[in-house]
Structure formats: structure tokens, C-alpha cells
N, C-alpha and C positions, 0 to 999 in steps of 0.2 A: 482308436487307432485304425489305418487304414488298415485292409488286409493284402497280405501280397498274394496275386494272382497270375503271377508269370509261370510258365510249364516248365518243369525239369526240361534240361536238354535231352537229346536223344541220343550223344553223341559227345565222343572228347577226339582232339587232334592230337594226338603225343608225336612231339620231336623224337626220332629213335636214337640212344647213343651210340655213335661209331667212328667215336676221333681213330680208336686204332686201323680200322677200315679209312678211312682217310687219310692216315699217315702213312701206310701201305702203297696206297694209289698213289701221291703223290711220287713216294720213292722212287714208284717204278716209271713214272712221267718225268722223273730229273734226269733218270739215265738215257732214257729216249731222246730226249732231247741231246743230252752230252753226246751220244754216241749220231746224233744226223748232226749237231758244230763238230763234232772232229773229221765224218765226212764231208762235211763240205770245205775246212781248212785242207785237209786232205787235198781235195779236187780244187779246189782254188789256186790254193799257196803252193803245196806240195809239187802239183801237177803229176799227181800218183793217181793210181787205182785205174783207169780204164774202163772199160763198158760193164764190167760185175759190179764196181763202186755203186756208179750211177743206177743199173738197177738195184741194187740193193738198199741206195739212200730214196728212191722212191718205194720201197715195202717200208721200211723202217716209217718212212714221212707218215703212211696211210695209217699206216698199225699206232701211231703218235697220236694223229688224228681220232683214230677210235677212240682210243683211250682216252683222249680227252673228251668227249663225246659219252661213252662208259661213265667215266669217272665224274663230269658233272652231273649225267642223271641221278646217279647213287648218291652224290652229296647231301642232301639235304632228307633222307629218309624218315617217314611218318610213319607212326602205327593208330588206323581208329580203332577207338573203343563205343561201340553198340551198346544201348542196353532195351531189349525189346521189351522186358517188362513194363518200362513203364509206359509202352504204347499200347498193352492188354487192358488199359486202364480205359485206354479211347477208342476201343471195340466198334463201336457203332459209328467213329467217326473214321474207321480208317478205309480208303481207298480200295474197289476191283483194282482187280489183275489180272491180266489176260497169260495164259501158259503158253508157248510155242513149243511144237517139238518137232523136228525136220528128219523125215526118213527118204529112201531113194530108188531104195531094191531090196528087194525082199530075199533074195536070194546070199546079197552080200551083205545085206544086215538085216539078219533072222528078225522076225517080229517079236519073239521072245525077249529080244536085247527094247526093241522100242516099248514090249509091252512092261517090263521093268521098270523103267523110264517113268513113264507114263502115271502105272502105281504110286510111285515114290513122290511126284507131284501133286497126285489127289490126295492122297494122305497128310501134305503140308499142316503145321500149325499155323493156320487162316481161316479167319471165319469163311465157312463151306461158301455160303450165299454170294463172298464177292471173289470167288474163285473159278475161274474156266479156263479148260483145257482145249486147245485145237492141235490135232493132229495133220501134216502135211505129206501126203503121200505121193513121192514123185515117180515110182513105180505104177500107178495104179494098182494096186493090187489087190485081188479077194484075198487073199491070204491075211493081209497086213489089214486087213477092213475086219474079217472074221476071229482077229484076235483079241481084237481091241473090242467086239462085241463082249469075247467071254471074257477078260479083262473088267471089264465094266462090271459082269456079276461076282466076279472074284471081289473087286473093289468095295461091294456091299458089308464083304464079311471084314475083309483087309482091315479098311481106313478104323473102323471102331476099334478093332485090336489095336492095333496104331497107337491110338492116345488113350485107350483106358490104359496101356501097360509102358504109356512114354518109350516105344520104342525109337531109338534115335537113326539108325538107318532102315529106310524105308522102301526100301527094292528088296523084295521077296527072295530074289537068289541070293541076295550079298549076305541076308539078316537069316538063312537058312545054312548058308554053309558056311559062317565063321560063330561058332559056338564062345567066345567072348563079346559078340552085340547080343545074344541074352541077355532078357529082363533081370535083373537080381532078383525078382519074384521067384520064390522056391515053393510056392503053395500049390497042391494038386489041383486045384482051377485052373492057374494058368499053363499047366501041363498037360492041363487035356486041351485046354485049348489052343496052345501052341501046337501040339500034335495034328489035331485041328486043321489049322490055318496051314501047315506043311504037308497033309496029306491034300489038302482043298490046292496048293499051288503045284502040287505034284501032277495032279489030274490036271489042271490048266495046261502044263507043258506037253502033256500025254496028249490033250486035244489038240492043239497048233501042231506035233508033231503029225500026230493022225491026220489030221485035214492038208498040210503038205504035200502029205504022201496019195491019198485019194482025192483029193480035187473038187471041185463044188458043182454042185444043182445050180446055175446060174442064173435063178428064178426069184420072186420075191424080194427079198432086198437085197438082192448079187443081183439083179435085171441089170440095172448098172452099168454091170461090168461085163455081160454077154457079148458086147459087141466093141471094147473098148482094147484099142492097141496101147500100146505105153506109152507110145510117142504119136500118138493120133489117138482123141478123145474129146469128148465133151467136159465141161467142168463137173467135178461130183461130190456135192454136199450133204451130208448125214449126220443127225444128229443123234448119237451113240443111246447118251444120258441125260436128259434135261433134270436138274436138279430142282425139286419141288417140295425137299423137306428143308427149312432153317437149321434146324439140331445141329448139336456138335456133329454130331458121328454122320451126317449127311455125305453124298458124293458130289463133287464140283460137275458141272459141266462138263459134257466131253462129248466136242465134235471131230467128225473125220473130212477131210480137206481132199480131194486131187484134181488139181488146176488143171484147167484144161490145154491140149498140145497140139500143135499142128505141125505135119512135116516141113520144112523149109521156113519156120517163123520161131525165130530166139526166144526159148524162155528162160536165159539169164542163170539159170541152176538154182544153186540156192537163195544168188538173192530175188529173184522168180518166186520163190517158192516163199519167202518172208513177206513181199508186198503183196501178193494174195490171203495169205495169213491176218496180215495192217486190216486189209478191205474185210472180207469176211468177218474177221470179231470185230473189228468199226461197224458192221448193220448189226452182230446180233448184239454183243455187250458192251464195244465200243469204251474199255477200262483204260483210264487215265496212265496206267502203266504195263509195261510188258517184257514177260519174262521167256529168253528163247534160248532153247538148247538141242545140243543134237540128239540123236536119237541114243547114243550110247554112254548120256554125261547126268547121269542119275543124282538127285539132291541127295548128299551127306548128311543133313543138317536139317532136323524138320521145321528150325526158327530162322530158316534161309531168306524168305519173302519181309521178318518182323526187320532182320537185321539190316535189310536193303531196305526199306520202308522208314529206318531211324535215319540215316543219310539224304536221302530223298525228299525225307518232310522235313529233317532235321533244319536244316540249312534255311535262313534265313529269307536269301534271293534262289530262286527255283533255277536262275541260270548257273547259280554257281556246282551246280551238280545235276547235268543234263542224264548220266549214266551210272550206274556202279557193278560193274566189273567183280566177277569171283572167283580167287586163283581154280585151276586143274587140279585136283588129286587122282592118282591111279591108285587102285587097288590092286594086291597080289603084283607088287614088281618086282621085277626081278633083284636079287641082291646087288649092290653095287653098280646099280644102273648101265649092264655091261653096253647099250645102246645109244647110253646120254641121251633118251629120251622122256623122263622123268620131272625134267625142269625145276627140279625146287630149288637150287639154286639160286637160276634165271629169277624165277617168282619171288624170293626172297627181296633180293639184291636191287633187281633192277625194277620189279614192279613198285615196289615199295619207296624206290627214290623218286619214279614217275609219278607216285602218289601224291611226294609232297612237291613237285614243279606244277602239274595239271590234275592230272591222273592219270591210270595205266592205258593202255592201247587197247581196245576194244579186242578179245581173243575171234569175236564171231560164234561165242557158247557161254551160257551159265552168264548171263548179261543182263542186268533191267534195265530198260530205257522208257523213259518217259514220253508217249506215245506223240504227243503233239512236237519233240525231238525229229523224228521220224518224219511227219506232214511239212516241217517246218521250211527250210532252208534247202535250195536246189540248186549246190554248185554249179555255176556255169563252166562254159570249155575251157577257158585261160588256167582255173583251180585245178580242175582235171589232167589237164597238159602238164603242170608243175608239178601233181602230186606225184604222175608216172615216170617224168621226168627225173624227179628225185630218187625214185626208187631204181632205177632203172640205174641212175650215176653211182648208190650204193651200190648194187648186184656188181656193176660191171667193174668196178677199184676192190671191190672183194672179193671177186673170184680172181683177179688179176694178181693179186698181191701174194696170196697163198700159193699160187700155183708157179708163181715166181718163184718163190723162195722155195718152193720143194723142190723147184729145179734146178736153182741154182749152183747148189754145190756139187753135184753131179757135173753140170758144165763148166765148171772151174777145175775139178779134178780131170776132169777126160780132157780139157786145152790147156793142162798146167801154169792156171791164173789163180786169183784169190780175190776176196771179196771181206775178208776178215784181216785186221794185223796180227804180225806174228808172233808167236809166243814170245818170242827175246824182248820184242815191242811194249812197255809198260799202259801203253791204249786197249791193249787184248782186256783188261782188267776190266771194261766199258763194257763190252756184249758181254761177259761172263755175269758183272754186276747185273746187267739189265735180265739175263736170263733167269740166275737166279731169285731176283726177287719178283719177278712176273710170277714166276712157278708156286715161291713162297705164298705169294698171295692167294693165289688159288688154291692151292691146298689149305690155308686160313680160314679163306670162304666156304670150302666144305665142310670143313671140320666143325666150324660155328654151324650151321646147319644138321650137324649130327652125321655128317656122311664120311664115307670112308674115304684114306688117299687112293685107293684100289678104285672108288667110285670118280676122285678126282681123273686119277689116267685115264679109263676108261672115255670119261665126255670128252677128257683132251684127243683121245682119240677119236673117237666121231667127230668132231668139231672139219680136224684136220680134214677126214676123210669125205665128208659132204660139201667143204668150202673149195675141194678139188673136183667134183664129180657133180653133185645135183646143181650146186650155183652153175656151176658151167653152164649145164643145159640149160638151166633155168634162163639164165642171159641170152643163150642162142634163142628160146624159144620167144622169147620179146621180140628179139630183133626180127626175126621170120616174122611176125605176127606184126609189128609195124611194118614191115615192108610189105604187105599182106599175103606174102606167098603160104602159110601155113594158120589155120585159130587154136586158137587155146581152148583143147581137150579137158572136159573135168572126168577123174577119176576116182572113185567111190574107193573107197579103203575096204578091205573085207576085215570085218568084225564076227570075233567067236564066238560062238554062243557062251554063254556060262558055264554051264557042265563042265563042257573041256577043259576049263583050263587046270583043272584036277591032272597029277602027273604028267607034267609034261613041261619039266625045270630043269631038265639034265640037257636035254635038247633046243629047247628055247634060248641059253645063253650062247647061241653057235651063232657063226654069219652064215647067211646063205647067199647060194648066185644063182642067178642065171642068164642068157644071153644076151638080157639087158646092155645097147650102148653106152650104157649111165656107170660100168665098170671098166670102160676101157681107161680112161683116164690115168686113176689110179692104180691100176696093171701095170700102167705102159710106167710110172714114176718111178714103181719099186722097180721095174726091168731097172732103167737106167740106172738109178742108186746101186742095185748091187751090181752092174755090171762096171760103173764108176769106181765102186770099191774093189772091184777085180783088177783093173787098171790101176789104180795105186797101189795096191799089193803085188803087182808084177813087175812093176818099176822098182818096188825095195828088194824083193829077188835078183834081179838085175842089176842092181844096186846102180841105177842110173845116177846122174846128177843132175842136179834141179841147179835150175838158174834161179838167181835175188828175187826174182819175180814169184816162184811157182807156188805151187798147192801148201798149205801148212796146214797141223793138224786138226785146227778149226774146219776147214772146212770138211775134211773124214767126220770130223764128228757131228757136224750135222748133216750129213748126208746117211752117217750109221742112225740119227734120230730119225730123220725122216721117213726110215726103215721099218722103224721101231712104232709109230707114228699109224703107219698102214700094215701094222705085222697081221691085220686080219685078213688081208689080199697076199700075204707072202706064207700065212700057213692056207689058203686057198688053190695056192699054186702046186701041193702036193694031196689035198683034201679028196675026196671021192662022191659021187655023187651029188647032191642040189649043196655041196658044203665043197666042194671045188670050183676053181672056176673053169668054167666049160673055152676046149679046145680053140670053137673056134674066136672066143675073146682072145684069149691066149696069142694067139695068130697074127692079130691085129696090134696088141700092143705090141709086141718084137717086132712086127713093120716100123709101128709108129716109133717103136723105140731107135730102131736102127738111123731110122731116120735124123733124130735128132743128134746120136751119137755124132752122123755123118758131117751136119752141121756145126757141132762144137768142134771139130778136129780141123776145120775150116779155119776158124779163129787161131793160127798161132799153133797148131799142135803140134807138137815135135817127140814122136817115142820109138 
């Protein structure tokens, strides 16, 4: 008989089930739709509604739009299944890899956080010999070069503790201050040598801070950097660790990278900083695949390379998976996501349905790409124009649309119009359905995900608050920057060191301000809403009379949501310190508010 000699797969594609997630969508796509045919019978037949309909039936159109748009990427949701075992089996046949890691400044993000990083990558379970590390330093910095020195000899003791005791998180602060990633190993061995490896990563931090703080002999191998500005330098390539033992318990590679800069000559930022990365490991290791992360996006997972390596070789045609993509986890988040910046959701939901159309969107972290990907294909200008084009038509219908409808009921109440039918109306039944089961859903989706409704309000809150404020600018700064009167500034995020983030939970879930133009926006919405709301409340003291036409209580109520919406800029308004919002924001939005008032009472106002 023959023998079969075909390879286990590497890999399964499971359909995810989610009829009741797409009976959900659906729902809330039938009301969408009912509720823009009744506006436009409305507007057609009726010859009702006026200039609030029409804006309203264009948010309504867009927000349909999305959803449609939402709602097919999530259709068709996949889960892979990995099995890196049986790739331990092909040891000798499996592929280098090259490591990126992208840092920028050393002052905004400590080297402690890149040298974490860094560890957590050498230690991978991969064979030592086709693994290397390069380090990209856009700071130049001795600092960040002198860390990664003593990083390297930490790395000696590290990586062996690592896999003789299968430890699964491999960043020395994570795997030190959560006493649940303990080894189950309870033998007095591994507790002195845990002890060990914690007092050896103690002294590490003791030295980066030390050398911070006094400064360096710029001699020897800092020559360097004696004469080297941040933004004026030669190129500067150092090679940390050349690994020259095979053994498991070996150190990868590890070079240190800072491209070289000149004033008045574009280096692109980080993607500057990635094609120098491409070039440098193409002369020295030149590995068929490459793994690139920021400096503060540490591997979880020591069978992270096996698992992207089953996908990558798995697949049949090498085109059909040029990338593989690896959600975000945060560590230590806060409860309830009070910032909606935690995305697991997002990652759920919608990566997962992009999984099974293409696959998900490149994040720009925690990424393999198949290096000849990379050499391969050099969009021309027509691609280029279209793709910013496109982007450029989202930003500007989504900021458009929110910042619509958060205004709109305020302009309705202050020129005694409406935009909603009224209660006696059997149509009002339309946005109520639609609201409710939009909300339903979302709360469904969290709660499948294991999150709280407290965590659902909360992202509905920031959702609201960023599609009024940062898209704005966002948009304006396109447009400045096509017209070429302003470029686009990149700005470094400042990242904590580890240590801190010990006590300091009570204070963390606050908003903070400052006189950022980026708060006026949503200042000036909540002026208007409650001073809208003041204005209907003084009319029922008065006990005016409303004409057929005027305000009904749909629109108070969503002008009380929209309140409710940004209540983090309305408890700012009485808040103190960097937890209020500063005077002269304050100042500006009552301008800008007043302004607008001035303009709705234009339209038709009669009080």
C-alpha cells in the first residue's frame, strides 16, 4: 500500500455563529430605512418638515449607510485555529524572522518600556538562530542605545529562565508585578531563582534610571553620539549581540538602528523609520518574514511567531495571506473601559468579520509581513489620490453627521421647529424603534464580549465625544495640508513607565483639560443644549403657546441625551484644576455658542 505523505494542516477556518448578531443588525437596518421612506414621504407628499427634516434625513441617510457598511463586514465572521505544534516537528525547516521595534524619544517613552519590549521578543519560543532583533531609534539617543546594552546582559539570564520554567508573559515588569503569571512551580529552585531574575531586573531599572540621571562619557562606543543632534546625524548601526551559540537557551540578535537626519529633508516618521529597518536586516539577515512592533506593544504569548508562521506557511498560494495581523491587548485597564479605548469589542466584531471578507486592517503594531510584500508593489499616484480621497469623504460625512445631530435639537427648540413627529403621530413609534434597538444591540455586543452596560455607556460616550471634537480637526487638518497652507505634525504619545502605574486608579478614571482647541467644540454643544433646554423650560413657565409646527418632546429628549452624551465636559464646567475646563475655553464656547443661538432665532423664532 501506498503511504500517505501529505502534512497535517497548520490551520482550520471556522465560520463563527452569529445568526442572532445578524438578526439584531438587520432589525436595526429595517428601521433605518422605514424611518428615511417616511422622511422622504414626508418631504415629498406631505410637503412637511422644512430644513430640520432634510437635515436630519441626510444624518439618518449616512448613519444607514454605515450600518450597512458595519453590518456587512461583521456578516460573515471567522475564527482561525493554529496549531504550532505541529510546526515544532519542522524545526529545521522553519523560516528567520526579522523583529522590528520602533522607538522615538526617550524622554516620552522611557527606554525601560522599549527595553521590556525588546526582552519579551528575545525570549520568543523560536529557534534562537533564525531570530533577530533590530532596534529603531528615532531619538538618537545614548540613553536608549545604553539600555539596550544592559538589556542584552539581563537577556543572558532572562531568555533561559523563560523556557526552562515555560513562562508565558515575557516582559520582566508584567511577569514581576502580577503574581498570577507565576510559574506553578513551587520548588525552592525556582524560588531562588525567581528571586534571582527579580532582583537581576531590579538592578537593570536602578541602572537606566542612574544613567538618566548622570549622563554619559561620550567616548568608546557613545563616540557616536558625541556630536549627533536628534534631527541632524549621520546614520548609526551597532550591533548589541551577535548570537553565536545554536542552543535553546541562546540570545537572538540584537541590533541598534538610528537613521540618519538632516534638517530641511523628510524622514517620513515612522514609516522612515520601518524602510530603514526593511534595508538594514535585508544586508544583514535579510528574513523572509517580519515582525514589527512599537516600542510599548510587548508579546503576550511566547508561541506568537509559531502561530503566525501556521497561517503564513499554512496556506497553499503565498498570495492568499500576504500578512497576519494580531489583535491589541491592554494590560491593567481600567474597569469599564471609562475612555472606550480598550477596543475589544471593535476587535471582536469587526475584525473578525474582516477576517472572513479579506482580513483585518493592517493596525501599524504586532503585524508579520512577508518581506518580499513590503519590495513588492509601488502604488502609483491615481491609488494614492483615491485611497486619500476615500478617506478624506469618510472623515468629512462623519464628522458632518454627528455634529449635525448633536445640534440639531437645540436649533429646533430655540426656533420652535421639529425634526421628529409627534408624540400623538403613530410614526414617532420609527425613531423610538430604531433607537431602541440600535442601543439593544450594543449592549448585546458587549455583554457577549463579557463587558459591562456601564462599559457599553461609557464607549458610547467617547464615541459621541471624539466624532464632535478630534474628527473635526482631524478634517480641518487634511484640508489645510491639501491646500498646503499647514503639514501634518506627528506626535509622540508619552507612555508610563511601568512602576507608576501602581496606585493611581481613583484618579485615572477622571477627564482631564486643558486649553487644547480640540475642547472647544464640545463645550460650545453642551452651552447650547442646556441653554436650549433653559428656553423650553421658560416657555412652559410662561406657559406660551406653540403653534402645529413647534418643538415636541422628542426633540428635549434628545437634546437632554446629547447632554447626557458629553456629561464629561458638563461635570468640567464646575470641575477644578487640569479636571476643569480652563476659563479661557469657557470663553470661546459662550462666543461660539451665542452665536449660533443668534442664528437659530433667525429661522422663524418667535418667544
Amino acid at each position: 500500500m501506498a503511504t500517505n505523505n501529505v502534512a497535517p494542516t497548520l490551520f482550520e477556518r471556522i465560520p463563527a455563529k452569529n445568526t442572532l448578531h445578524r438578526v439584531l443588525n438587520l432589525i436595526v437596518l429595517f428601521f433605518f430605512i422605514s424611518l428615511i421612506g417616511y422622511r422622504l414621504f414626508s418631504l415629498a407628499v406631505l410637503r412637511r418638515g422644512g430644513l430640520p427634516w432634510l437635515i436630519a434625513l441626510f444624518c439618518e441617510s449616512c448613519f444607514c449607510f454605515v450600518w450597512i457598511c458595519s453590518t456587512s463586514t461583521k456578516w460573515n465572521a471567522v475564527d482561525y485555529i493554529t496549531f504550532p505544534d505541529r510546526l515544532l516537528h519542522r524545526a529545521p525547516e522553519l523560516p528567520p524572522v526579522d523583529l522590528f521595534v520602533t522607538t522615538a524619544d526617550a524622554v516620552l517613552e522611557p527606554p525601560i518600556i522599549t527595553v521590556n519590549t525588546v526582552l519579551s521578543l528575545l525570549a520568543l519560543d523560536y529557534p534562537v538562530e533564525k531570530l533577530a532583533c533590530y532596534v529603531s531609534d528615532d531619538g538618537c539617543s545614548p540613553l536608549t542605545f545604553h539600555s539596550l546594552l544592559e538589556a542584552s546582559k539581563f537577556a543572558k539570564l532572562w531568555v533561559p529562565f523563560c523556557k526552562k520554567y515555560g513562562v508565558q508573559v515575557r516582559a520582566p515588569f508584567r511577569y514581576f508585578s502580577d503574581h498570577s503569571l507565576t510559574s506553578g512551580d513551587d520548588s525552592s529552585q525556582f524560588r531562588r531563582e525567581w528571586q534571582k531574575m527579580k532582583d537581576e531586573y531590579e538592578l537593570l531599572c536602578q541602572e537606566i534610571q542612574n544613567a538618566s540621571q548622570k549622563g554619559f562619557d561620550l567616548t568608546g562606543k557613545f563616540a557616536d553620539f558625541a556630536n549627533a543632534e536628534r534631527k541632524n546625524h549621520p546614520s548609526i548601526i551597532k550591533v548589541i549581540w551577535e548570537n553565536t551559540d545554536a542552543g535553546e537557551d541562546g540570545v537572538p540578535h540584537l541590533v541598534y538602528i538610528s537613521r540618519e537626519k538632516r534638517p530641511n529633508y523628510p524622514h517620513h516618521y515612522k514609516a522612515g523609520a520601518m524602510n530603514v529597518l526593511s534595508r538594514v536586516s535585508g544586508m544583514m539577515t535579510n528574513a523572509p518574514f517580519i515582525l514589527n512592533v512599537d516600542c510599548d506593544m510587548f508579546a503576550n504569548n511566547p508561541q506568537v511567531v509559531l502561530h503566525a508562521m501556521c497561517l503564513l506557511l499554512g496556506t497553499k498560494n503565498e498570495r492568499d495571506c500576504s500578512f497576519v495581523q494580531f489583535p491589541q491587548k491592554f494590560y491593567d485597564g481600567l474597569k469599564d473601559d471609562p475612555f472606550g479605548n480598550q477596543l475589544i469589542v471593535l476587535q471582536y466584531f469587526f475584525c473578525r468579520g474582516a477576517t472572513g471578507i479579506q482580513g483585518p486592517l493592517y493596525e501599524g503594531t504586532g503585524c508579520f509581513h512577508r518581506r518580499k510584500v513590503i519590495y513588492g508593489l509601488s502604488p502609483n499616484e491615481s491609488q494614492i489620490y483615491e485611497l486619500i480621497l476615500g478617506l478624506m469623504f469618510w472623515v468629512t460625512w462623519a464628522m458632518l453627521r454627528n455634529s449635525m445631530l448633536a445640534i440639531l435639537p437645540a436649533y429646533c427648540i430655540i426656533s420652535n421647529s421639529s425634526f421628529l413627529p409627534k408624540v400623538e403621530d403613530p410614526a414617532i413609534l420609527i425613531p423610538i424603534a430604531l433607537f431602541i434597538s440600535y442601543n439593544v444591540t450594543g449592549l448585546w455586543e458587549f455583554n457577549h464580549v463579557g463587558q459591562s452596560a456601564r462599559a457599553w455607556w461609557n464607549n458610547e460616550k467617547m464615541r459621541k465625544t471624539t466624532s464632535t471634537s478630534s474628527w473635526l480637526f482631524g478634517f480641518l487638518a487634511v484640508i489645510l495640508k491639501l491646500l498646503g497652507i499647514s503639514q501634518t505634525v506627528f506626535e509622540i504619545t508619552p507612555k508610563d513607565q511601568p512602576e507608576v502605574f501602581e496606585g493611581k486608579k481613583t484618579d485615572a478614571r477622571r477627564f482631564t483639560f486643558d486649553e487644547s482647541p480640540i475642547f472647544i467644540p464640545d463645550t460650545t454643544i453642551v452651552f447650547l443644549n442646556l441653554t436650549s433646554l433653559a428656553i423650553f423650560l421658560l416657555r412652559l413657565v410662561q406657559q406660551q403657546k406653540h403653534n402645529v409646527d413647534g418643538t415636541g418632546l422628542g426633540e428635549v429628549l434628545c437634546s437632554v441625551l446629547a447632554v447626557l452624551y458629553l456629561s464629561s465636559f458638563l461635570k468640567g464646567l464646575s470641575g477644578k484644576g487640569k479636571y476643569g475646563i480652563p476659563k479661557s475655553i469657557m470663553c470661546k464656547s459662550v462666543i461660539l455658542m451665542l452665536l449660533l443661538v443668534y442664528l437659530c432665532m433667525l429661522n422663524n423664532f418667535n418667544f
